[in-house]
GUGUVO-430842 format. One record per residue: z, y negated, x negated of N, C-alpha, C in turn. Coordinates in steps of 0.05 Angstrom, whole numbers, plus 5000, padded with zeros to 4 digits. Each point is the difference from the previous one (the first is absolute). Last residue first. Layout:
<fipas>
+------+------+------+------+------+------+------+------+------+
|  n_w |  n_v |  n_u | ca_w | ca_v | ca_u |  c_w |  c_v |  c_u |
+------+------+------+------+------+------+------+------+------+
|    Z |    Y |    X |    Z |    Y |    X |    Z |    Y |    X |
...
+------+------+------+------+------+------+------+------+------+
</fipas>
This chain:
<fipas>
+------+------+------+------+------+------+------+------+------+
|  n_w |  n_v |  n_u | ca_w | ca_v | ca_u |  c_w |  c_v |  c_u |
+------+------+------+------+------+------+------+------+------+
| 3223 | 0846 | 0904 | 5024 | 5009 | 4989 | 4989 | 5021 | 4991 |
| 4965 | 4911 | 5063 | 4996 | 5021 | 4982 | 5024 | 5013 | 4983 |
| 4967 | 4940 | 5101 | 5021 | 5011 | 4977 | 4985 | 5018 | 4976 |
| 4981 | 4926 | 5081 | 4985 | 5012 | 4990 | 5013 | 5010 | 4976 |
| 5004 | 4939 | 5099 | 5016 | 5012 | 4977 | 4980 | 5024 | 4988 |
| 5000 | 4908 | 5069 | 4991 | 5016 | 4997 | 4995 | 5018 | 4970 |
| 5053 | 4935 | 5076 | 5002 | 5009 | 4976 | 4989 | 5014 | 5000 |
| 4993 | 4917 | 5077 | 4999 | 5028 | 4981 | 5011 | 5003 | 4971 |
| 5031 | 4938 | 5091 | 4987 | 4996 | 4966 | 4993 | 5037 | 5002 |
| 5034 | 4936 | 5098 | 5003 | 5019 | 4978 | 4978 | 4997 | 4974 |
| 5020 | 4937 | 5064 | 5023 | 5003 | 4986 | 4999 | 5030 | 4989 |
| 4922 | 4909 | 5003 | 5016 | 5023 | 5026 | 5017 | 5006 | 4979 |
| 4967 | 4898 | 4998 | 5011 | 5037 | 4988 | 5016 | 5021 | 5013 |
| 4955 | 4893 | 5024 | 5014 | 5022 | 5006 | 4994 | 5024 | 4982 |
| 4950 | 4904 | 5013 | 5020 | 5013 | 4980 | 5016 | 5031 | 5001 |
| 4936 | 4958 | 5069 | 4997 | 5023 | 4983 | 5010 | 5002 | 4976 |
| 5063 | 4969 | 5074 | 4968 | 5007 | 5003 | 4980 | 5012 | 4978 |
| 5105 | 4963 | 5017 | 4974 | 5008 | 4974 | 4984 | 5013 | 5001 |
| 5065 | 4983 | 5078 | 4986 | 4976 | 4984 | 4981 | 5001 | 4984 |
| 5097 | 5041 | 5008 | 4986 | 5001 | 5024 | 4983 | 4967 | 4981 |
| 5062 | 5084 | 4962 | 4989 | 4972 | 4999 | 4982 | 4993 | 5026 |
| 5037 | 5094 | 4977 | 5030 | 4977 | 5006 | 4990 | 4965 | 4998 |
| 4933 | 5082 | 5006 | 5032 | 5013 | 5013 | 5019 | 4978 | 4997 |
| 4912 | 4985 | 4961 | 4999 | 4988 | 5017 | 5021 | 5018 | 5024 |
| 5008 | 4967 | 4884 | 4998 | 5027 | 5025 | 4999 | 4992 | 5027 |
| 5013 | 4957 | 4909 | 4974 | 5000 | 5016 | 4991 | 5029 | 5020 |
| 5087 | 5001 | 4934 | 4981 | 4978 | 5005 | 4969 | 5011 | 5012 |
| 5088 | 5052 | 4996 | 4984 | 4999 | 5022 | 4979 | 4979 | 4994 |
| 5071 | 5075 | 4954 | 4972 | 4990 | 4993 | 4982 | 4984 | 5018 |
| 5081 | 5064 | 4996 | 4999 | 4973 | 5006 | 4985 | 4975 | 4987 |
| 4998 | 5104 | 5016 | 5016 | 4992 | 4977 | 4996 | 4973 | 4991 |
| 4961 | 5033 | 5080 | 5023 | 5012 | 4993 | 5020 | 5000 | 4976 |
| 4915 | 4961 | 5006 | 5014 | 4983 | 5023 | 5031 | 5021 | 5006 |
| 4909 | 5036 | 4965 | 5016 | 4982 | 4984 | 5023 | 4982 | 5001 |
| 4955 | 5095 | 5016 | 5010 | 4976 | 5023 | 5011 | 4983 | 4983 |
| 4925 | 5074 | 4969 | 5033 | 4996 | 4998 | 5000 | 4971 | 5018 |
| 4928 | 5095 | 4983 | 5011 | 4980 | 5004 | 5030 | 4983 | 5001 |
| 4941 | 5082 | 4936 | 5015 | 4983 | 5015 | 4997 | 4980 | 5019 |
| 4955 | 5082 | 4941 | 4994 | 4970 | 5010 | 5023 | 4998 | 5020 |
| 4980 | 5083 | 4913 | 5008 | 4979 | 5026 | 4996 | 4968 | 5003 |
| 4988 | 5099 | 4924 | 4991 | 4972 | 5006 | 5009 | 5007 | 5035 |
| 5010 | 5052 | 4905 | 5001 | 4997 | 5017 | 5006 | 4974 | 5008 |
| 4974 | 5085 | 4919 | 5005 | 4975 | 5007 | 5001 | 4993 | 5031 |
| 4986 | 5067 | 4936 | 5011 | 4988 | 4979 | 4999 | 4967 | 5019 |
| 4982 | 5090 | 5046 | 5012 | 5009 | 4977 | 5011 | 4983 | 4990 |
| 4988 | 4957 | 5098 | 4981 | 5022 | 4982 | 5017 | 5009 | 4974 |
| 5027 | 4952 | 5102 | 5000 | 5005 | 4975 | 4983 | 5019 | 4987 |
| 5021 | 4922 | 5077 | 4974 | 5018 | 5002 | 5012 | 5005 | 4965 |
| 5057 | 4947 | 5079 | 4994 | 5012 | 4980 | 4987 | 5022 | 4986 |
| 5037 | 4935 | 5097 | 4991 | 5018 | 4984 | 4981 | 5010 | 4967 |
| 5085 | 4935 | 5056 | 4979 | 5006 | 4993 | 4990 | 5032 | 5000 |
| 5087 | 4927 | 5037 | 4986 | 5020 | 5005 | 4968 | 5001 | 4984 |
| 5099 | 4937 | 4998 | 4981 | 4998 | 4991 | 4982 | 5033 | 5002 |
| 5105 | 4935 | 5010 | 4989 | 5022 | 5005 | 4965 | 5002 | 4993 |
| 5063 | 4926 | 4962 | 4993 | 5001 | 5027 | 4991 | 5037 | 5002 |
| 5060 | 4912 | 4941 | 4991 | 5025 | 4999 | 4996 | 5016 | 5026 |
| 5015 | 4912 | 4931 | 5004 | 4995 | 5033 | 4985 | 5034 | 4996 |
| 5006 | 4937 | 4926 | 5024 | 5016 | 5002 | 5005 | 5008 | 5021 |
| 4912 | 4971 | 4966 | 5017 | 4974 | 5003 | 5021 | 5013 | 5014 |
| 4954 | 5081 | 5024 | 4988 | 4974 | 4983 | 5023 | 4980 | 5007 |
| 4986 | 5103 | 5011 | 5028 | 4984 | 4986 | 4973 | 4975 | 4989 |
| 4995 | 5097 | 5052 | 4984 | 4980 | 4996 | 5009 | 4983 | 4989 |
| 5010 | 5100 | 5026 | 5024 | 4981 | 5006 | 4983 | 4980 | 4974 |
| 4955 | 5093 | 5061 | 5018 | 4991 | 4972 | 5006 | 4973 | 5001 |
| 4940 | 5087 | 5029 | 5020 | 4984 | 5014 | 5017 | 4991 | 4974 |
| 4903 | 5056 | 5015 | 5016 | 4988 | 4989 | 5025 | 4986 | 5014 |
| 4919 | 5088 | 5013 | 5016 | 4974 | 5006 | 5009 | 4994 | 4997 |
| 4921 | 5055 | 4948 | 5030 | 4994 | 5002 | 5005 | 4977 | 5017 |
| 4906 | 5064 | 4985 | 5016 | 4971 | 4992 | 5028 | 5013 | 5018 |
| 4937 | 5068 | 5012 | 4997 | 4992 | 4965 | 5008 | 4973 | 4998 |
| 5035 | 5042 | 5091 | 4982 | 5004 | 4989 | 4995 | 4994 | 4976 |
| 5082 | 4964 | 5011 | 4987 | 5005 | 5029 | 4969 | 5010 | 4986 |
| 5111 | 5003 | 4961 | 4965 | 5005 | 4994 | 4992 | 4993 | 5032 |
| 5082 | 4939 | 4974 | 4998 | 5030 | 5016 | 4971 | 5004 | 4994 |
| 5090 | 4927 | 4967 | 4975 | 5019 | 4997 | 5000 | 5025 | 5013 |
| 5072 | 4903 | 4993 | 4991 | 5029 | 5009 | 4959 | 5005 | 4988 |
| 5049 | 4932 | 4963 | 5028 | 5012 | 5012 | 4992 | 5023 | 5012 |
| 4963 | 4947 | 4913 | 4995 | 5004 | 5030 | 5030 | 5012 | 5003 |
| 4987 | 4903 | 4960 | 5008 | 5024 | 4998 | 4989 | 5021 | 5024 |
| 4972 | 4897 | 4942 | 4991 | 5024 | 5027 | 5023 | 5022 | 4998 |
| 5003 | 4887 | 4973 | 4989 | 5029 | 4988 | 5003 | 5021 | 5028 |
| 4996 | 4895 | 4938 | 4996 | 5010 | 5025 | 4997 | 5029 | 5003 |
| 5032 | 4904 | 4918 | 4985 | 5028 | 5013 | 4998 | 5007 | 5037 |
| 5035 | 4926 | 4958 | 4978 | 4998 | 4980 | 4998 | 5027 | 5004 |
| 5043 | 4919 | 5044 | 5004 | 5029 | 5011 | 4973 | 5014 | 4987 |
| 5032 | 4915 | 4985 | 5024 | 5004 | 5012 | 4996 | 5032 | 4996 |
| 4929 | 4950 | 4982 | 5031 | 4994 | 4980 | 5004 | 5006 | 5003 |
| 4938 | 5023 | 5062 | 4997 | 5009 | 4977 | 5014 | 4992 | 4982 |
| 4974 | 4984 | 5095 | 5024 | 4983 | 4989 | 5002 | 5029 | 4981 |
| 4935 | 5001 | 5066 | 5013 | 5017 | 4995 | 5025 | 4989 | 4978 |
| 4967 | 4932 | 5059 | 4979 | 5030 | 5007 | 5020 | 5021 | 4985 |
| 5038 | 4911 | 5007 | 4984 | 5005 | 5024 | 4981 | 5030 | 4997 |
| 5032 | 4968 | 4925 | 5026 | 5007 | 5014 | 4987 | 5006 | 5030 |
| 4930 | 5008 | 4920 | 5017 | 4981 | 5006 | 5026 | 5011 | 5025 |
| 4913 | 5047 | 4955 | 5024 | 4998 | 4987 | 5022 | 4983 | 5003 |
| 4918 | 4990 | 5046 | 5012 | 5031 | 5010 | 5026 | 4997 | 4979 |
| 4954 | 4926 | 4985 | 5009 | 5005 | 5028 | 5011 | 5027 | 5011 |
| 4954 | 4980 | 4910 | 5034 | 4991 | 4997 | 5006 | 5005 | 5030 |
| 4910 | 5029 | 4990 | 5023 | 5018 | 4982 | 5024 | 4990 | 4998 |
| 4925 | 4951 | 5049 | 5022 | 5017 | 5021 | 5018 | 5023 | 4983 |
| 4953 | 4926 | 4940 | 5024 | 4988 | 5029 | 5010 | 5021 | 5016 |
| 4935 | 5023 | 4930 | 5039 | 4991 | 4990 | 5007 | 4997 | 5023 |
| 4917 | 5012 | 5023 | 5011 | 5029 | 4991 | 5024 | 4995 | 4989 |
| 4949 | 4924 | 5013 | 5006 | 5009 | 5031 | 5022 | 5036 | 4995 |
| 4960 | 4951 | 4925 | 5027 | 4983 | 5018 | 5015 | 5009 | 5020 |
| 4931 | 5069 | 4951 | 5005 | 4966 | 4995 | 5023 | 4993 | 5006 |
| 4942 | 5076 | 5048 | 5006 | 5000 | 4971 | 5014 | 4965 | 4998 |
| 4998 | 5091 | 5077 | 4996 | 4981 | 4992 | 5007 | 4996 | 4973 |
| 5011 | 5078 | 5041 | 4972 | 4999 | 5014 | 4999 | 4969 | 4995 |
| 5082 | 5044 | 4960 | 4967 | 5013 | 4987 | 4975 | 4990 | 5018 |
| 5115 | 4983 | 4982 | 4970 | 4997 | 5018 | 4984 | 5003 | 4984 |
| 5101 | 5034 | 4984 | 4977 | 4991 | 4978 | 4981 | 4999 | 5041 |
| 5106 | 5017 | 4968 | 4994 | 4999 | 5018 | 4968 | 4986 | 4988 |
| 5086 | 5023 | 4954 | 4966 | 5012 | 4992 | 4978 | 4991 | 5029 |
| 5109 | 4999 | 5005 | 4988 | 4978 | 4979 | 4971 | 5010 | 4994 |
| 5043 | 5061 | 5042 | 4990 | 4984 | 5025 | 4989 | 4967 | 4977 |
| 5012 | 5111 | 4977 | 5009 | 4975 | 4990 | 4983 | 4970 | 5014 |
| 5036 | 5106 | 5047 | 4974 | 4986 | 4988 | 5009 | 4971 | 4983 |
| 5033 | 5106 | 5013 | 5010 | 4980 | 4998 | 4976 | 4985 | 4989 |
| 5024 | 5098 | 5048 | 4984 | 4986 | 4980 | 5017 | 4971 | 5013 |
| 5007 | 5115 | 5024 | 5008 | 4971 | 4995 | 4996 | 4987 | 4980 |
| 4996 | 5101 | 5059 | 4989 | 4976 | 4980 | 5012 | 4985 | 5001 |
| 5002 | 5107 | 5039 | 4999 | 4978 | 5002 | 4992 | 4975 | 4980 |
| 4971 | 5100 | 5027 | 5027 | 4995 | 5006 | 5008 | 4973 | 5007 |
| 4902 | 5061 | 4985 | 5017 | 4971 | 4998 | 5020 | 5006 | 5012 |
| 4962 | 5084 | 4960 | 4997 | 4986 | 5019 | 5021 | 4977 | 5001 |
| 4991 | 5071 | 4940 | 4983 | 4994 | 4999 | 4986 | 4978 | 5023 |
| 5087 | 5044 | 4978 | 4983 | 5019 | 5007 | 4967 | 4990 | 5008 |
| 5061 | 4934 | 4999 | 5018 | 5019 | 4993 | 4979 | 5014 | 5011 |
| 5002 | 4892 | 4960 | 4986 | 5026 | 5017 | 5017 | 5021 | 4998 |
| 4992 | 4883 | 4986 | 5020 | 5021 | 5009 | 4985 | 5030 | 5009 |
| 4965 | 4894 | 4951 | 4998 | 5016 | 5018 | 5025 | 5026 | 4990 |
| 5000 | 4896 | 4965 | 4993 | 5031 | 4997 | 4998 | 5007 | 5029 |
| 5005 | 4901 | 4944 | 4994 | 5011 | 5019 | 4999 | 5026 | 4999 |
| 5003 | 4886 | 4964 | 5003 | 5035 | 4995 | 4998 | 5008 | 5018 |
| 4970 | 4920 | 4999 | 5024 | 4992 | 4973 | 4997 | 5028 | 4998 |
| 4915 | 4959 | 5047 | 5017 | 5021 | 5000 | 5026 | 5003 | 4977 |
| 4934 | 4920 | 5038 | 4995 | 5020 | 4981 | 5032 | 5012 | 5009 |
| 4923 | 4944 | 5055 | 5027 | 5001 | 4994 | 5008 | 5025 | 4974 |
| 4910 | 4939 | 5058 | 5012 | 5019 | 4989 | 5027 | 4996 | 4999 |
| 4925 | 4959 | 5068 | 5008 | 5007 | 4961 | 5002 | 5022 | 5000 |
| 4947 | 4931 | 5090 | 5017 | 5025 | 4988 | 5008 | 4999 | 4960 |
| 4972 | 4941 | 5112 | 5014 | 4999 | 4966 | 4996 | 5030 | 4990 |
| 4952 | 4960 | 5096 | 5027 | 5014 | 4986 | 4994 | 4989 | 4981 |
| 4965 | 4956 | 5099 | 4994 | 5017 | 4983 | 5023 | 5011 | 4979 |
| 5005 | 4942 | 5074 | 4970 | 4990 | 4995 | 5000 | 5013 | 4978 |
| 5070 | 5015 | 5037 | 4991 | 5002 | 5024 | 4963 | 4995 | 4997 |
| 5069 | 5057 | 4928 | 5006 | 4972 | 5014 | 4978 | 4993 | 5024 |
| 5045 | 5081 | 4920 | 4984 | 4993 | 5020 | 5003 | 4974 | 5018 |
| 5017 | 5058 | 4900 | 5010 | 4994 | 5024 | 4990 | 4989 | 5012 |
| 5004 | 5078 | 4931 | 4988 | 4985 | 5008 | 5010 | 4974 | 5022 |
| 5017 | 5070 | 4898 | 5011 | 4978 | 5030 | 4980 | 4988 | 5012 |
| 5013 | 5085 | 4928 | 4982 | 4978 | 5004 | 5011 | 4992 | 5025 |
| 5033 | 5066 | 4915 | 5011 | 4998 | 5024 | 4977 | 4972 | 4995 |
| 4993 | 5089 | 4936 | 4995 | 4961 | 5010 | 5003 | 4998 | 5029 |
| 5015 | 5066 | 4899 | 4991 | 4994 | 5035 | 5007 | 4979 | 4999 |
| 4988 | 5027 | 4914 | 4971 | 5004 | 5008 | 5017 | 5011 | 5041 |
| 5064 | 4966 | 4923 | 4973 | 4984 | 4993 | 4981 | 5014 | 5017 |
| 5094 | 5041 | 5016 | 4999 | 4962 | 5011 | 4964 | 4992 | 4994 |
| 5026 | 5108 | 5010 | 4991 | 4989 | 4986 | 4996 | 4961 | 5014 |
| 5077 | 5071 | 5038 | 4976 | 4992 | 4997 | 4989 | 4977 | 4983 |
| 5054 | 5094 | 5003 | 5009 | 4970 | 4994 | 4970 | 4998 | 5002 |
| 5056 | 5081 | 5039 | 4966 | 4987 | 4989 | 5007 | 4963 | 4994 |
| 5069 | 5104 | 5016 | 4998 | 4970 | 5016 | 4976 | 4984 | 4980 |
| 5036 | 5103 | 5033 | 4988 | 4993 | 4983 | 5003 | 4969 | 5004 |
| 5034 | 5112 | 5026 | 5002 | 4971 | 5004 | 4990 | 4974 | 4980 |
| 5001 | 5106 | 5040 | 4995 | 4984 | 4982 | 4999 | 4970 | 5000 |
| 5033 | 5110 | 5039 | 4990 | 4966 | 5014 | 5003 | 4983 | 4968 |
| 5022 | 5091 | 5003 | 4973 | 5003 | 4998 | 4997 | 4975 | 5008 |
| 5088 | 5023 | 4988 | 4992 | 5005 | 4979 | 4959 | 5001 | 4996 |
| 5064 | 4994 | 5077 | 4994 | 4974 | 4992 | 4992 | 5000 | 4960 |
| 5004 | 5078 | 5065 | 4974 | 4980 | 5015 | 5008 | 4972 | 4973 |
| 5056 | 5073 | 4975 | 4981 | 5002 | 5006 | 4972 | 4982 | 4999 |
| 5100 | 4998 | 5028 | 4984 | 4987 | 4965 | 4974 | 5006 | 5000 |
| 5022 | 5027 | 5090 | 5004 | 4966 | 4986 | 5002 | 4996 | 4972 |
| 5012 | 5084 | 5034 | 4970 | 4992 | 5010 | 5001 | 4969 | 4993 |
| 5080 | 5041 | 4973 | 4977 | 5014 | 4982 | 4970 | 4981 | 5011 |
| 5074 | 4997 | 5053 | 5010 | 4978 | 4969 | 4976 | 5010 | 4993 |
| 5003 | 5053 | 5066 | 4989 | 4965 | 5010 | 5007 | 4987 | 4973 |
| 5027 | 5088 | 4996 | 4976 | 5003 | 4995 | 4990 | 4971 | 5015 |
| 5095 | 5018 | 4988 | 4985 | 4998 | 4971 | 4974 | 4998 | 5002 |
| 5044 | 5007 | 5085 | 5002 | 4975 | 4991 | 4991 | 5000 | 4972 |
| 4998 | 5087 | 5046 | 4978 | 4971 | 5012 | 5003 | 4973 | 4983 |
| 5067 | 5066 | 4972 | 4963 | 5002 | 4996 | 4990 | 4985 | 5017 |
| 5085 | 4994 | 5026 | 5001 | 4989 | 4968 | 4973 | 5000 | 4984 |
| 5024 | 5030 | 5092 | 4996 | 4975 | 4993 | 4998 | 4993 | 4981 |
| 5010 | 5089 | 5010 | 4971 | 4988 | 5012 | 4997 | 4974 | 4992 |
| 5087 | 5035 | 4977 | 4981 | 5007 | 4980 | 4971 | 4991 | 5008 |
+------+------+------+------+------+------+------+------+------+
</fipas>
């Protein structure tokens, strides 16, 4: 009979607690965030954009749980040049050598872990460019209706090496280093 009350009153404490955990998931608004790319080379950078296909955040009890977004890698846009020069490196990144955008017309984030560290979140989550999917650590600064990160990413892990002075020997100041920023700005 003891065992049988202990055990009705743990069923009991568990509907309970899970009758107070709330679970919520935030679609993030695609028209007002803006993922920006920067990338870096030896005699200076590039930067754009990228637009966001979709994306939500994950909360339970009011605190990030998890996310996942999907970037539309065909949007790939330069913003620090205009003209020819701004077509030519917009078809070069979209080309097979850089992110080969036929083939592979998105890119996306899942997280896999989340832990509060003070008022930002450490992120862990699974990176999927051009179908190659790498591990990926950030931190993430969230407010009420919105949250922003900066990334770095190894480009060369998802076999991205033109003009990398890791597998080219030579291109002096051709050379592109191999990591890029993403510097992320969500609204929802």
């Amino acid at each position: 009979m003891k065992h049988t009350f202990l055990k009705s009153i743990s069923i009991l404490s568990i509907l309970v607690l899970s009758a107070f955990t709330t679970k919520e998931t935030k679609e993030v608004n695609i028209a007002e965030s803006v993922v920006n790319w920067v990338g870096h080379k030896v005699t200076g950078q590039h930067e754009g954009t990228i637009t966001l296909q979709q994306g939500a955040l994950e909360f339970s009890n009011n605190e990030l749980t998890g996310g996942n977004f999907v970037m539309d890698m065909t949007t790939i846009n330069t913003t620090d040049l205009e003209g020819n020069y701004k077509d030519k490196l917009d078809g070069h990144l979209k080309a097979d050598d850089f992110f080969g955008v036929e083939a592979h017309k998105t890119a996306s984030l899942i997280f896999t872990s989340v832990s509060k560290n003070d008022s930002n979140y450490a992120v862990e989550g699974d990176l999927t460019i051009k179908g190659i999917t790498n591990k990926i650590s950030f931190v993430l600064a969230l407010t009420e209706n919105s949250a922003t990160t900066a990334l770095k990413v190894d480009r060369t892990k998802y076999g991205i090496k033109y003009g990398s002075a890791s597998f080219f020997d030579g291109l002096k100041d051709k050379a592109i280093y191999d990591e890029f920023d993403l510097n992320v700005s969500l609204k929802f």
